[in-house]
C-alpha positions as CSV (number, residue, x, y, z in Angstrom):
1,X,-12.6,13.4,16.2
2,X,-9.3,14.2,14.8
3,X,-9.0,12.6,11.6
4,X,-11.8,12.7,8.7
5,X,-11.9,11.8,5.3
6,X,-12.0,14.5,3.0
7,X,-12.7,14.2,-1.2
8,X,-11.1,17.2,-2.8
9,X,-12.9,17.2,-6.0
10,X,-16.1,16.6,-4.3
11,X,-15.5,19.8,-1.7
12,X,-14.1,22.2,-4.7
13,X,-16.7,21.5,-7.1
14,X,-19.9,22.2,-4.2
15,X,-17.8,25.7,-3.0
16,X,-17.1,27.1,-6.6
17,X,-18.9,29.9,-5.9
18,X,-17.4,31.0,-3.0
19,X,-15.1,34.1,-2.0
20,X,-11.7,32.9,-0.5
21,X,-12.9,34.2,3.0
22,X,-15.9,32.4,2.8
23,X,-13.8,29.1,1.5
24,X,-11.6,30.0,4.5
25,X,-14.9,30.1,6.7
26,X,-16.2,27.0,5.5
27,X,-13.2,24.7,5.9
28,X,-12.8,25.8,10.0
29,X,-16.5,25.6,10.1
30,X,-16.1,22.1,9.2
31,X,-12.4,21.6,11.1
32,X,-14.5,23.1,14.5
33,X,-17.4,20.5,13.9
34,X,-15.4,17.7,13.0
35,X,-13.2,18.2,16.3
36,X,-15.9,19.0,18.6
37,X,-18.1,16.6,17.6
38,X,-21.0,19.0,17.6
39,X,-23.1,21.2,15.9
40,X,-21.7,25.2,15.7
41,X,-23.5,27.4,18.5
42,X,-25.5,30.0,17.6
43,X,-23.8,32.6,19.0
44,X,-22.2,33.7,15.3
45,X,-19.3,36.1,17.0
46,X,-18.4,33.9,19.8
47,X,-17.7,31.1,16.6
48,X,-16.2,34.4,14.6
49,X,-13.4,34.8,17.5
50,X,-12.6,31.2,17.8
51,X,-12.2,30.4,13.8
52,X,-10.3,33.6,13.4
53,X,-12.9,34.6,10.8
54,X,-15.0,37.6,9.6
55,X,-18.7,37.2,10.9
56,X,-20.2,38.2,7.6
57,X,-18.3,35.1,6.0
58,X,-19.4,33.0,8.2
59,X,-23.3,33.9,8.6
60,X,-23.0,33.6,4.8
61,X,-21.8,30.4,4.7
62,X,-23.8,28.9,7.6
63,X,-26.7,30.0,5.6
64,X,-25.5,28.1,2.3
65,X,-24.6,24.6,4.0
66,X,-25.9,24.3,7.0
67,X,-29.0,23.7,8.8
68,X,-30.1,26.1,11.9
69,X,-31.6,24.7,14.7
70,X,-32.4,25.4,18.3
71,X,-29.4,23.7,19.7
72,X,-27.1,24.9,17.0
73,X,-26.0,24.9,13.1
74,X,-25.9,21.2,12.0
75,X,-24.2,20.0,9.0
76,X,-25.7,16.4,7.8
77,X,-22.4,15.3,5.7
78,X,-20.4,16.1,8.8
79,X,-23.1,14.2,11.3
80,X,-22.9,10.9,8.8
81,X,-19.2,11.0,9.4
82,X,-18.8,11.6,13.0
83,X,-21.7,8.7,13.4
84,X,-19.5,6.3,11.4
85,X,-16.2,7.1,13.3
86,X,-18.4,6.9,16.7
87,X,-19.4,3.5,15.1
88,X,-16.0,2.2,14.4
89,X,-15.0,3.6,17.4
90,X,-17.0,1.7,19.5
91,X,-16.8,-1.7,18.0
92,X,-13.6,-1.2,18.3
93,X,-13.3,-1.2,22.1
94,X,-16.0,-4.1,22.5
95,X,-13.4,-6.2,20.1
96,X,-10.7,-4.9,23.0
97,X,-13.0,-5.8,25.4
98,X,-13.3,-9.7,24.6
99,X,-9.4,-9.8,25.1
100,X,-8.1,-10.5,21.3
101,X,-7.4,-14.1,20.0
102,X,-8.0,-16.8,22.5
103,X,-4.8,-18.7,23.8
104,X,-5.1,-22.1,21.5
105,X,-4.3,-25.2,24.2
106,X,-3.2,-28.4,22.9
107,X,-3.4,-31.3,25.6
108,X,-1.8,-34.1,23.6
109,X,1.3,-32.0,22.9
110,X,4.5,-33.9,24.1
111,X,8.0,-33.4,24.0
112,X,8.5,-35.9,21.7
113,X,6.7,-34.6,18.7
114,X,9.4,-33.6,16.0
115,X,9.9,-29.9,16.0
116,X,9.5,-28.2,12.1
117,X,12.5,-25.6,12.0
118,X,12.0,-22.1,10.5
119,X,13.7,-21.1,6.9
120,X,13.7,-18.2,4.8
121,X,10.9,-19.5,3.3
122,X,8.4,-20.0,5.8
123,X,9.5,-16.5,8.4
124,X,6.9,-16.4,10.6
125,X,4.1,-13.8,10.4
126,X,4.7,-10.7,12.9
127,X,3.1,-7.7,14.0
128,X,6.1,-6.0,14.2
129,X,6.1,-3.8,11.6
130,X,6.9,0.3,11.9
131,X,3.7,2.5,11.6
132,X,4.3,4.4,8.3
133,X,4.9,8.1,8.1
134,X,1.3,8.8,6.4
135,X,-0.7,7.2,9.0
136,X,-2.3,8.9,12.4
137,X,-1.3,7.2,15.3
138,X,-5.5,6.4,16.2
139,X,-5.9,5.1,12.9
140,X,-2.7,2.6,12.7
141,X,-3.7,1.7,16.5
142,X,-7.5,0.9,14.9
143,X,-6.1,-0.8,12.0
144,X,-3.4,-3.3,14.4
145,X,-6.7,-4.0,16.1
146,X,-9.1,-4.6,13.6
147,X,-6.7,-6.8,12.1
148,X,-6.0,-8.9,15.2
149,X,-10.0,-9.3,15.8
150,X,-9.9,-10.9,12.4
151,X,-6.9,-13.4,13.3
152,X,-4.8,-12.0,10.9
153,X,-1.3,-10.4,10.8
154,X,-0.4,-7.3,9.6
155,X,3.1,-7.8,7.5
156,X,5.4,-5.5,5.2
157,X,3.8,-7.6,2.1
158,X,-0.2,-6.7,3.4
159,X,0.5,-3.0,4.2
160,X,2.4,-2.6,0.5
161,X,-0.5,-4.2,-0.9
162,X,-3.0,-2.0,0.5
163,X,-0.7,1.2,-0.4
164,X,-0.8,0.1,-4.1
165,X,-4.7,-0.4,-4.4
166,X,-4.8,2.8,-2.4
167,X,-3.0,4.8,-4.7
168,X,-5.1,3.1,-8.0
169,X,-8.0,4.8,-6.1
170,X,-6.3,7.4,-5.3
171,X,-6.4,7.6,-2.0
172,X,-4.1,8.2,0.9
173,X,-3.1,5.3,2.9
174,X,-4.8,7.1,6.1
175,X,-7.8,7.1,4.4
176,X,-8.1,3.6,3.4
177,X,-7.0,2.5,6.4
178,X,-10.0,3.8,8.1
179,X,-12.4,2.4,5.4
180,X,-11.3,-0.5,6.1
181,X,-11.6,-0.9,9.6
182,X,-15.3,0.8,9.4
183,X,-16.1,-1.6,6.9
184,X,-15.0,-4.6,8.6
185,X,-12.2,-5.5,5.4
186,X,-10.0,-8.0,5.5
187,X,-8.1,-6.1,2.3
188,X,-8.8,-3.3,0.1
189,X,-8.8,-3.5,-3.8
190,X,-9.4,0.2,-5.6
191,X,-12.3,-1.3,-7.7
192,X,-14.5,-2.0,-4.6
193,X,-14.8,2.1,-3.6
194,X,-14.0,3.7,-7.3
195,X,-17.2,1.7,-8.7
196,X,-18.8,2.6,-5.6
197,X,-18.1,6.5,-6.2
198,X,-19.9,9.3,-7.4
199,X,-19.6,11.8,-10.0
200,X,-20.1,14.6,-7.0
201,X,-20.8,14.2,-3.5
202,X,-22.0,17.4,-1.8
203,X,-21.0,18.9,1.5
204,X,-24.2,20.7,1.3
């Protein structure tokens, strides 16, 4: 898992308390479990080595947020997220699997029906658009596909909608991309997730 949302408020106002090398420690603790998809091993100086961290730092803060177990150090925040991307994830390719939008056949079509001829005010609807700058290539690929599951187009005037509710939330584009595709959104307005926040969300 190489992309994650992450709420800066929320994060700064649960590690307060910390030393910069334990804020240091926690944010590749979190980096390492987010990419490996697993809980962190046991093995304290084997995780020291490969975080580039002081062990002390990390024991510390391994004891603060997460949760020792036989198999490892789990972290629930982190868990909920990597079950949601494995989610989306999933859907995802069984939506790939049933082969998109069916090819619509139309027996009584003939050559003499009139043909309507394009104008500038009816361009058709494309899905030719660039990716922008501020969006992972997985999660622009998950978007296109979400979007074509749902029959509908993705166009300069939907993706500079989406950007200006994003940015009333307060959110990056990236972000908002994903929450849509995990909630199964046709659009995204900043009043269905800022109503829908809360005043702190721990990553305890």
């Amino acid at each position: 898992m190489h992309h994650y949302p992450f709420h800066i408020g929320d994060y700064r106002s649960s590690t307060a308390h910390l030393s910069n090398e334990e804020d240091l420690a926690y944010r590749r603790l979190i980096d390492f479990y987010m990419d490996t998809e697993e809980e962190i091993p046991l093995e304290t100086q084997w995780v020291a080595r490969r975080i580039r961290v002081d062990s002390e730092a990390i024991k510390t803060v391994l004891n603060d947020f997460f949760i020792r177990t036989e198999s490892g150090w789990k972290h629930a925040r982190c868990d909920a997220e990597i079950a949601k991307y494995k989610e989306m994830a999933n859907r995802n390719r069984i939506n790939g699997l049933k082969g998109g939008r069916p090819k619509v056949k139309n027996p009584v079509a003939s050559h003499s029906q009139p043909t309507v001829k394009a104008t500038n005010n009816h361009k058709p609807i494309t899905n030719n658009i660039n990716k922008p700058e501020s969006v992972s290539e997985d999660v622009w690929n998950d978007f296109l596909n979400h979007r074509k599951t749902r029959k509908s187009a993705v166009t300069e005037r939907v993706i500079n909608s989406i950007t200006k509710e994003a940015k009333k939330a307060g959110w990056t584009l990236d972000d908002t991309l994903t929450e849509i595709v995990t909630r199964g959104w046709n659009s995204f307005k900043a009043e269905w997730v800022v109503k829908q926040q809360q005043p702190q969300m721990d990553w305890e």
